[in-house]
C-alpha positions in Angstrom: 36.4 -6.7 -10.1 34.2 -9.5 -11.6 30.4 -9.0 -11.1 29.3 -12.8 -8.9 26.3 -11.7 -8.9 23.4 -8.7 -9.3 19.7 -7.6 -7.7 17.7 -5.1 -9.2 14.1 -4.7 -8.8 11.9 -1.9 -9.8 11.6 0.5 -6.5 15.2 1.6 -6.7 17.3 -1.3 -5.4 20.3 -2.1 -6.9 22.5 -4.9 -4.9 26.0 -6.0 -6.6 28.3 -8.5 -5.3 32.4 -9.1 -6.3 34.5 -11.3 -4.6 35.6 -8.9 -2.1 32.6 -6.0 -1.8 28.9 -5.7 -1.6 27.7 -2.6 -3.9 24.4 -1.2 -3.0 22.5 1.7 -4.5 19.1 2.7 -2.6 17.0 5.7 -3.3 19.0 8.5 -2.3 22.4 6.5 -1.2 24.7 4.7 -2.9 26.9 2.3 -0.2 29.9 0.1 -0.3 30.7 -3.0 1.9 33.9 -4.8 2.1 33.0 -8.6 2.6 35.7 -9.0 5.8 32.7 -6.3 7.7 29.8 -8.5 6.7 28.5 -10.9 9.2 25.1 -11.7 8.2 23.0 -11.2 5.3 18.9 -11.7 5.0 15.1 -10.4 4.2 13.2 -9.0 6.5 9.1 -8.4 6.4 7.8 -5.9 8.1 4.6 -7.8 9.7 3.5 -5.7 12.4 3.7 -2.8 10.1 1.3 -5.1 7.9 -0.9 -6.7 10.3 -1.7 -3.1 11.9 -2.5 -1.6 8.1 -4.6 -4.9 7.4 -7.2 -4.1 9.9 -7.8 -0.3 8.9 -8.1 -1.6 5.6 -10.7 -4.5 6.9 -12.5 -1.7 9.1 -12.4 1.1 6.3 -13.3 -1.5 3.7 -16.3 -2.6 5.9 -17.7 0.7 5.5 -17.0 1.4 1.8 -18.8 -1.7 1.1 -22.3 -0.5 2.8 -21.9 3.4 1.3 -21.1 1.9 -2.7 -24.4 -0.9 -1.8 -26.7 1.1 0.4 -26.2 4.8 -0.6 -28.1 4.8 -3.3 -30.9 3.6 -0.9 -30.3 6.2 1.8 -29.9 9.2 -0.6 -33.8 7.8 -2.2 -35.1 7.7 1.8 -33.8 10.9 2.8 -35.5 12.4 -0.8 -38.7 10.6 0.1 -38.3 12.4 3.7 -37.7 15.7 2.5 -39.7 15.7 -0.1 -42.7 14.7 2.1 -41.7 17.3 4.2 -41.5 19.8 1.0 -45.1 18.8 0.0 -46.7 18.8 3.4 -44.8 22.2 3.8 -46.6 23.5 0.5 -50.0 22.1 1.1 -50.1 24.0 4.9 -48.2 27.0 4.7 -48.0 27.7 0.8 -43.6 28.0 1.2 -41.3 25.2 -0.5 -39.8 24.6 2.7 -37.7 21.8 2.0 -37.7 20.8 -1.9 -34.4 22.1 -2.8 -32.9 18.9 -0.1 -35.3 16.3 -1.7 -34.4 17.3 -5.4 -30.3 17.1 -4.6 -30.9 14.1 -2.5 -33.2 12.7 -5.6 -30.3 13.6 -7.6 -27.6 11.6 -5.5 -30.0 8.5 -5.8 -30.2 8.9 -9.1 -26.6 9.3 -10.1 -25.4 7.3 -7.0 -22.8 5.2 -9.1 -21.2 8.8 -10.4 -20.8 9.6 -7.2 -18.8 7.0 -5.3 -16.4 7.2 -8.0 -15.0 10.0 -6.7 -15.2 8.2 -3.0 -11.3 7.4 -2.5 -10.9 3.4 -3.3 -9.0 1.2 -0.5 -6.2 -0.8 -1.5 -5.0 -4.2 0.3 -1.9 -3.3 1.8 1.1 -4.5 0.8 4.0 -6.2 3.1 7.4 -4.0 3.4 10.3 -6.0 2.4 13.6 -5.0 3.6 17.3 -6.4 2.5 19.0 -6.3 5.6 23.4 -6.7 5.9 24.6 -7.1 9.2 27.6 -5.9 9.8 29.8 -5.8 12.5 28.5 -2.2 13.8 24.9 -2.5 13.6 23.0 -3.4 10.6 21.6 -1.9 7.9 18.3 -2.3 5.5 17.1 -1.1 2.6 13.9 -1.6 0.8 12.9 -3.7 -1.5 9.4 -4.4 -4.1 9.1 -8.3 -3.5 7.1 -9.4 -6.1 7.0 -12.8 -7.2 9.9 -12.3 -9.7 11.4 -10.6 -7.4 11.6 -12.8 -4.4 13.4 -15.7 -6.4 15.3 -13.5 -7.6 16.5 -12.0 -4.4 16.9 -15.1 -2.8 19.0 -16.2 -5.6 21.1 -13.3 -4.9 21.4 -14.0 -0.9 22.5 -17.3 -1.3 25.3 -16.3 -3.9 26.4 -14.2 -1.1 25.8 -16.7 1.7 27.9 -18.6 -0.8 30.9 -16.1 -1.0 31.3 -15.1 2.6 31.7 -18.7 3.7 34.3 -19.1 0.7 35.7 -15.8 2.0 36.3 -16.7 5.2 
């Protein structure tokens, strides 16, 4: 059978089309479709999926922002508190009392840029694209990267298909 047309992008989605089947080979499965079973072809995004990650992100990004521009402010308060405390402590009662909390807080101001490197970074999520068949039991998707290159390409591919079902039928 003569190849009409091919998607492949690269996640692990590799869609084929011949004049009589669809060919599709997802992570894990590899799937055959006979073109007289097909009833439907299209993209689906998965928005609400989206929408719901977008606001932790916004929320959780919210309070990265004030730890990697304000920490290093906190950590020099709280070693100004403690280390008050740690001289007011000596002068009184002759112990260190709490020195060893102003030094490491001292410490954090001082290398505060060390340390929210190893604060885990927030990415912008990114929208789950699914290539979804319709057949005539149900339906089926499989994931898909749609990156720029990829969403010509894939819509390139859907209309080839659009194409040969209504030639096929």
């Amino acid at each position: 059978m003569e190849t009409i047309a091919e998607f492949n992008d690269d996640a692990g989605l590799n869609v084929k089309l011949t004049s009589e089947k669809i060919f599709i080979s997802a992570l894990g499965a590899e799937e055959t479709f006979a073109l007289r079973g097909v009833t439907g072809i299209g993209l689906y995004d998965d928005l609400k999926k989206y929408n719901e990650e977008l606001e932790v992100y916004k929320k959780g990004n919210k309070n990265y922002e004030f730890f990697t521009k304000n920490g290093k402010y906190i950590a020099f308060g709280l070693a100004g508190i403690l280390l008050f405390g740690a001289f007011n402590t000596l002068v009184n009662k002759g112990e260190i009392g709490p020195l060893p909390g102003g030094v490491i807080f001292s410490l954090i101001g001082v290398y505060w840029d060390k340390v929210i490197s190893f604060l885990p970074k927030l990415e912008k999520p990114k929208v789950d694209s699914y290539f979804r068949l319709m057949i005539s039991g149900g339906q089926r998707e499989f994931p898909f990267d749609k990156s720029d290159d990829n969403s010509v390409k894939i819509a390139d591919f859907i209309n080839k298909v659009e194409d040969t079902l209504t030639a096929y039928k």
